[in-house]
N, C-alpha and C positions, 0 to 999 in steps of 0.2 A: 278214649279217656272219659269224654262223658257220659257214656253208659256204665265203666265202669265204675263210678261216682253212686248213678240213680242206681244201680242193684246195691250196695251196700250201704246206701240210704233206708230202701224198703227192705231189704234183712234187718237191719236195726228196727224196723215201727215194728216189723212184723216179730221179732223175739219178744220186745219191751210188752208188747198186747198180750203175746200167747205167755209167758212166766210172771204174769203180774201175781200177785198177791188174794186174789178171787180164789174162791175153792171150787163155784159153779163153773161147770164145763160147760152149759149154755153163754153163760157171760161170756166164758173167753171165746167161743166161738164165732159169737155174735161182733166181739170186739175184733178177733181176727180178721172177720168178714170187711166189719169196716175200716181196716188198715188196709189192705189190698183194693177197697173202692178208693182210700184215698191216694195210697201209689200207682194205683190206675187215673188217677184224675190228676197225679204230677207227671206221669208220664206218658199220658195218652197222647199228649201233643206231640211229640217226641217220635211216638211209633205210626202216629198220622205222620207228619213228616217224612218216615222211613219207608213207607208204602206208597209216599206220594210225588218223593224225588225223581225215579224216571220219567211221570207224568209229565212234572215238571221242567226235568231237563230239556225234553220233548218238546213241551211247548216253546223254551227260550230257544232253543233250535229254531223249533218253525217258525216262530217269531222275529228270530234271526235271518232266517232263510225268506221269508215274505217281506223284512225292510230291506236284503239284498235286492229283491226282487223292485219293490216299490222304486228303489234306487237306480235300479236300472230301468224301469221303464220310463222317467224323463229323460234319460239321457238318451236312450232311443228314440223316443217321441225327439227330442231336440234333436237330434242327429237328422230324424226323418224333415223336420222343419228346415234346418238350414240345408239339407240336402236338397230341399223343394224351394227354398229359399235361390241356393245356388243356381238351379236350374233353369227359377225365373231369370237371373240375372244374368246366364249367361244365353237365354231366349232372348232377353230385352237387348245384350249387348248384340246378339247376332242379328236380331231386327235392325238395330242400329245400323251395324257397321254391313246388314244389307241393303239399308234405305241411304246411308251415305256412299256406297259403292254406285249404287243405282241412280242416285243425283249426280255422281260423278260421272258417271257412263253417259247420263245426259247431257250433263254440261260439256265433256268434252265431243258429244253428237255434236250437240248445239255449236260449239266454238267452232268443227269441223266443218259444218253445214254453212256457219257465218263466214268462216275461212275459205271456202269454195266458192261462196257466193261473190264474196269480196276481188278473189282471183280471178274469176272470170266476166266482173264488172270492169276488172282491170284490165283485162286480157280483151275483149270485148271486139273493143275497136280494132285492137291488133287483127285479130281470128280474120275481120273482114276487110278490116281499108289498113294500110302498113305506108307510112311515110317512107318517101324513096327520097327528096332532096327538095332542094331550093334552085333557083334560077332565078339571074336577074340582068336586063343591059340599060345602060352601060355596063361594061363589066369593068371597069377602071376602077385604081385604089382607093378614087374620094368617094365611088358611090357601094352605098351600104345600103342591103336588106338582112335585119335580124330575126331570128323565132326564137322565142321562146317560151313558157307556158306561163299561162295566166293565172295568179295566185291571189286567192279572198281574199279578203283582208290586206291587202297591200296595191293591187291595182284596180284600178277605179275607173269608171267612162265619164265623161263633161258632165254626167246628169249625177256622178256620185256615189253610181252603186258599183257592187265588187259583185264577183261571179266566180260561183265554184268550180273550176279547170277552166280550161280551154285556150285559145293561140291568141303570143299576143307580136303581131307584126309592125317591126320598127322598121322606116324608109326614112333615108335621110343623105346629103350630101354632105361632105366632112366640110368643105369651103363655103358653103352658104350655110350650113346651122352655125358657125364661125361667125357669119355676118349677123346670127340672128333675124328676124321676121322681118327686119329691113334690107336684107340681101339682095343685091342686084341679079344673085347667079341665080339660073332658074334651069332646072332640068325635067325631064321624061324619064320617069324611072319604071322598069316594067319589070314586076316580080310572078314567075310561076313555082308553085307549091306545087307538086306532085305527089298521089298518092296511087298504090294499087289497090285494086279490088278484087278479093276472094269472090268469084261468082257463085262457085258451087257451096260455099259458107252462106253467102246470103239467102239462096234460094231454098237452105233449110231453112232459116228465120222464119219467124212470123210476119204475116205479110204486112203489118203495120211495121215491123220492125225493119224493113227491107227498105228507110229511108235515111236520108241524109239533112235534119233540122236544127237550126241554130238561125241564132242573127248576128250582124256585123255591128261594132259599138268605135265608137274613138274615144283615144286612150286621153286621160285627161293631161296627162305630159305632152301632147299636142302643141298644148299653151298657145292656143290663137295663132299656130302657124297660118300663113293664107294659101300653104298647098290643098289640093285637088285630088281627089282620086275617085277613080267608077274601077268597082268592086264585082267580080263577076266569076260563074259557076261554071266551068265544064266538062260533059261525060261523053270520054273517049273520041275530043275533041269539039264537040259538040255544046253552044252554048244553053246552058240549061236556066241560071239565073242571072240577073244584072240591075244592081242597088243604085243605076244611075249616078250622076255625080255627088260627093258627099265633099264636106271639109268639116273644120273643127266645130262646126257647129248645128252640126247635123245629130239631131236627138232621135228621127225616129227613123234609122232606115229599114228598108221592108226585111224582114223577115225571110228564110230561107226553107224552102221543104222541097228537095230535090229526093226522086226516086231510085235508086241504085241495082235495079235490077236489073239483068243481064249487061251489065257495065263493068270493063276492065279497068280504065284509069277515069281519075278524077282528078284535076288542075282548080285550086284558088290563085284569080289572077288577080292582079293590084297595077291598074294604070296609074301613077302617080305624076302630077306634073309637081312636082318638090321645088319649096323654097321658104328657105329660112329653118325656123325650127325642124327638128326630127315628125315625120307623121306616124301615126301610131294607131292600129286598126288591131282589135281585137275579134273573133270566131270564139263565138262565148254558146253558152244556154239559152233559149228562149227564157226560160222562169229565172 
């Protein structure tokens, strides 16, 4: 439609110039000439335009096609980022949760190592010496010898202190601890503790280890009994040590370091001449 407009625009300049009223054929040619410069100058844009559309569709294509492009390479490049992004994170998690695997595998070394240690601190004594019983005479129902184990913090010796394990030995007659430390009754109570000895366990030990050290304490529930007792060591009958006589007021008796090698039994024996309160001899730690 609008081309068909601009040709019967420029037919009309162009009749109106060439039938004008002029009778020189130069004029009107001349005049012709510049009607056609002038519908070349109304419509040169027009046929610029017409020549220059595919150009131009061209361009907006490629123009189209290059902000596609532009378009897609952030999202690329972002894809490449959080992919690398990813990657770090699932490196750092995998550090992670190999360095907490790896602390774990330690600690439960460690707990295992401290759990083994522990078992066979506790085992220890069993592996080489194994309590077999008590013995005591009289054997009558008033006279008592008791063991049991020495607890920190709850049992204490005349000087005060408590001690981590070890035996605490109750001697007493039911009839005179009845009368209390003024009791007329007065007995000999003789207690043997027996124990076995792994020979061939000891003689792997180390040779410092291949003893038998502790000291004897009185129990401060003694309470100023005025019984008597000599406290003494024997291996495989054989007397090894002997604390002399002690009572409840004996703070420092000697000290114990019997050697246990090639020795099958060991006896703690307790001469007590008992009266009045319960006597009470603890086999404790030196420290």
């Amino acid at each position: 439609m609008k081309w068909l407009v601009i040709i019967i625009i420029s037919f009309i300049i162009f009749l109106s110039t060439f039938i004008s009223d002029s009778e020189n054929i130069k004029k009107k040619f001349i005049r012709t000439i510049c009607g056609l410069a002038a519908v070349l100058g109304f419509i040169g844009q027009y046929i610029v335009e017409l020549f220059e559309t595919p150009n131009t569709e061209k361009v907006e294509y490629d123009n189209i096609s290059e902000n596609e492009t532009e378009r897609k390479i952030p999202i690329q490049k972002d894809t490449e980022k959080q992919d690398a992004t990813q990657n770090n994170t699932e490196k750092q998690y995998t550090t992670q949760d190999d360095t907490e695997k790896k602390d774990i595998a330690q600690e439960d070394t460690s707990i295992s190592a401290e759990t083994e240690q522990k078992e066979n601190e506790e085992h220890e004594d069993i592996e080489y010496i194994t309590f077999m019983g008590e013995s005591h005479t009289p054997s009558s129902i008033a006279t008592k010898v008791e063991l049991s184990g020495w607890e920190k913090g709850k049992d204490f010796d005349i000087a005060g202190q408590t001690y981590d394990g070890g035996i605490k030995i109750t001697i007493y007659n039911m009839f005179s601890a009845l009368d209390g430390n003024n009791s007329s009754i007065k007995n000999e109570i003789i207690s043997e503790i027996h124990y076995a000895l792994n020979t061939k366990a000891i003689e792997e030990m180390n040779e410092e280890d291949q003893r038998f050290v502790g000291k004897f304490v009185i129990g401060k529930d003694t309470d100023g009994s005025p019984s008597t007792t000599v406290i003494s060591i024997l291996l495989d009958g054989e007397e090894v040590y002997n604390s002399g006589e002690v009572n409840c007021y004996s703070l420092d008796i000697e000290p114990f370091d019997v050697r246990l090698t090639e020795k099958k039994e060991m006896v703690i024996k307790t001469v007590c001449q008992h009266r009045g309160n319960p006597f009470i001899v603890g086999v404790v730690n030196k420290e």
